[in-house]
mmCIF file of the C-alpha atoms, coordinates in Angstrom:
data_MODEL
# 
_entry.id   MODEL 
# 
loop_
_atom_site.group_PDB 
_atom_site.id 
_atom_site.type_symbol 
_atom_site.label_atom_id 
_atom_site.label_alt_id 
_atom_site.label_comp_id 
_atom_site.label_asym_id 
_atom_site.label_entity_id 
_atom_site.label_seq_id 
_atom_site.pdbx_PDB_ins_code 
_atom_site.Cartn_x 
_atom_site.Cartn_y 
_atom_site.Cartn_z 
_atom_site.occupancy 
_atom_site.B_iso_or_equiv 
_atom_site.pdbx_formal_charge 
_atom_site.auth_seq_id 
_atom_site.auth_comp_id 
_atom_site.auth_asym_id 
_atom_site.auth_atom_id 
_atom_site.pdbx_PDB_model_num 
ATOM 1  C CA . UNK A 1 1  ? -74.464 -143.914 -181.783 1.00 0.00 ? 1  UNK A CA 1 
ATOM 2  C CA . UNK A 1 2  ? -72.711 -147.410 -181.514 1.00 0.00 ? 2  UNK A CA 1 
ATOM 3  C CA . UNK A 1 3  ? -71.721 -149.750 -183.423 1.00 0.00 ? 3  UNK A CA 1 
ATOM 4  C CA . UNK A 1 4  ? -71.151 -153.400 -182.044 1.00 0.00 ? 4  UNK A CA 1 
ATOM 5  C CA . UNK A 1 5  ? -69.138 -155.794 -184.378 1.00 0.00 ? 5  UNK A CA 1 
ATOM 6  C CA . UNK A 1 6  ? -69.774 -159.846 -184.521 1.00 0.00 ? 6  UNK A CA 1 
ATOM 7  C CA . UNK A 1 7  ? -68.463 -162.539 -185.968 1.00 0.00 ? 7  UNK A CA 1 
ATOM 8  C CA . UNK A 1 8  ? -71.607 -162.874 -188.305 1.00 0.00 ? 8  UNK A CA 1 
ATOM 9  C CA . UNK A 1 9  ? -73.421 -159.473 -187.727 1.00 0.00 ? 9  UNK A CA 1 
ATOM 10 C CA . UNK A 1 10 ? -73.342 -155.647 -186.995 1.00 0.00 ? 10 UNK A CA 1 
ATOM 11 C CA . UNK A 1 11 ? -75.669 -153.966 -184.601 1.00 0.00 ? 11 UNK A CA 1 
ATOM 12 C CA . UNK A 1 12 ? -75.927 -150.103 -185.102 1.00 0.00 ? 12 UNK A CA 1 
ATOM 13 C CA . UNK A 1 13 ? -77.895 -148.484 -181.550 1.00 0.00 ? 13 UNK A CA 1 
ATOM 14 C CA . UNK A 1 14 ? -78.460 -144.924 -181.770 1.00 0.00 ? 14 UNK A CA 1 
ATOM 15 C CA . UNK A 1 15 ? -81.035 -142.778 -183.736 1.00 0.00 ? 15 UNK A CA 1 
ATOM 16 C CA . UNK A 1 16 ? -82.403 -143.524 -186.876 1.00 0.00 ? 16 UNK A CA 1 
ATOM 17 C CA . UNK A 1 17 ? -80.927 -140.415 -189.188 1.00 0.00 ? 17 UNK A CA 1 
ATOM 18 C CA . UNK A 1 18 ? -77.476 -141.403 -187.073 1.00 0.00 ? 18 UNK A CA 1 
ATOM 19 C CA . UNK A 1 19 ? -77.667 -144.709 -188.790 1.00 0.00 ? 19 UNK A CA 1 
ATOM 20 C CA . UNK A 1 20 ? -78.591 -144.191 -192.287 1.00 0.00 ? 20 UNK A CA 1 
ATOM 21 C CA . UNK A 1 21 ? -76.236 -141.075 -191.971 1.00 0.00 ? 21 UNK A CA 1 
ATOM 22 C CA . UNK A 1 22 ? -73.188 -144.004 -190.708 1.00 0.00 ? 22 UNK A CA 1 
ATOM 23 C CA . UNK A 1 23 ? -74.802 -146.356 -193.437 1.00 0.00 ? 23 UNK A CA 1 
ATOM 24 C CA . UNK A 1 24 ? -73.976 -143.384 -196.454 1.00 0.00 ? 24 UNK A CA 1 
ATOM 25 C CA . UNK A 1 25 ? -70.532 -143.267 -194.948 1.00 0.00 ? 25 UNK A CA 1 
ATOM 26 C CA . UNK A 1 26 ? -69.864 -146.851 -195.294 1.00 0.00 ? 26 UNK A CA 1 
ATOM 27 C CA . UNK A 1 27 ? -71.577 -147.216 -198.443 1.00 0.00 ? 27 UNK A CA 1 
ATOM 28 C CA . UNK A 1 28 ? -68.838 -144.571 -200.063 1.00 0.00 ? 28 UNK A CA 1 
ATOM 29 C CA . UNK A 1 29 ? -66.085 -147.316 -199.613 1.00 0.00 ? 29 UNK A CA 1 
ATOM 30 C CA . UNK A 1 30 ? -68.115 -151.061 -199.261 1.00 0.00 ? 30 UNK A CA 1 
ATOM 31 C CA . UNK A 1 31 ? -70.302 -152.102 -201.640 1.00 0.00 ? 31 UNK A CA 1 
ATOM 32 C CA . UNK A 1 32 ? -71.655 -154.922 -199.334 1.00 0.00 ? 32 UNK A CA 1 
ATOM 33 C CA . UNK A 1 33 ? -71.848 -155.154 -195.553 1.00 0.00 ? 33 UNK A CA 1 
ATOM 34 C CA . UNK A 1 34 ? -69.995 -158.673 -195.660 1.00 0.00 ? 34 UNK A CA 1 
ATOM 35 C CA . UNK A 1 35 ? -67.113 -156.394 -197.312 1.00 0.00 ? 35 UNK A CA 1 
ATOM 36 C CA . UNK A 1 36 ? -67.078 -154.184 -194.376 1.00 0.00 ? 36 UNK A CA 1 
ATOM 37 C CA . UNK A 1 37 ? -66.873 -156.917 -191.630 1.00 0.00 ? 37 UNK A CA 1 
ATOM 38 C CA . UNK A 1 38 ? -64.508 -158.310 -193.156 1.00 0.00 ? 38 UNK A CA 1 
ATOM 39 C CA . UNK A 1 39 ? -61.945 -155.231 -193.108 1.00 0.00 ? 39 UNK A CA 1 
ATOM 40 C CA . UNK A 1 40 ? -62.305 -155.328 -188.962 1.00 0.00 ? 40 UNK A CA 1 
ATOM 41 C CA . UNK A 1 41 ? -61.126 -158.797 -188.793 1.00 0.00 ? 41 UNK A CA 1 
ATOM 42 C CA . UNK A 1 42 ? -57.676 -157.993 -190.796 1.00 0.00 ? 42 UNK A CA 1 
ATOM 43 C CA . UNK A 1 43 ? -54.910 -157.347 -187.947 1.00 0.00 ? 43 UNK A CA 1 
ATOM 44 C CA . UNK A 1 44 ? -53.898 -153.601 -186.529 1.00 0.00 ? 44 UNK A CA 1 
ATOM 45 C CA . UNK A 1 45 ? -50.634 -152.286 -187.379 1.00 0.00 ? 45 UNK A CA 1 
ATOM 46 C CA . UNK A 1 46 ? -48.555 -152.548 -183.883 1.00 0.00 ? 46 UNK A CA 1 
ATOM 47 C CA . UNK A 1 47 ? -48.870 -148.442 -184.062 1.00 0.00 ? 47 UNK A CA 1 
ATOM 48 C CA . UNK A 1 48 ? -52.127 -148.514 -183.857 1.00 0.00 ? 48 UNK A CA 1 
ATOM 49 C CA . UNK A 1 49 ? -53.493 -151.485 -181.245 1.00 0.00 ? 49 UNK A CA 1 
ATOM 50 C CA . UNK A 1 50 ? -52.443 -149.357 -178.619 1.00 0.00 ? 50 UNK A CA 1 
ATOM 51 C CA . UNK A 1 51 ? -55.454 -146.731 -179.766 1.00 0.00 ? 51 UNK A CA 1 
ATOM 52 C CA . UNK A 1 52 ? -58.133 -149.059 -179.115 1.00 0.00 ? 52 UNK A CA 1 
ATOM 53 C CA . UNK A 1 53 ? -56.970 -150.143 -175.320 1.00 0.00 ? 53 UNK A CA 1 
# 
């Protein structure tokens, strides 16, 4: 499963129990999709940028 994040929109590939199963996880600590892009766009700590290279 992937998950490709946009400036306006997320795109979720994969099957569909992989989704809604990534959808409950998310839904435990957002209450709305716009609250859940928005915590990707806040900076990484300088520990952790290195992770994502």
């Amino acid at each position: 499963m992937k998950t490709y994040m946009h400036t306006n929109r997320v795109v979720m590939t994969g099957k569909a129990w992989e989704i809604i199963a990534m959808l409950r996880q998310y839904q435990q600590r957002f209450f709305y999709v716009t609250d859940w892009m928005e915590s990707f766009s806040e900076p990484l700590p300088k520990e952790r940028e290195t992770d994502y290279l």
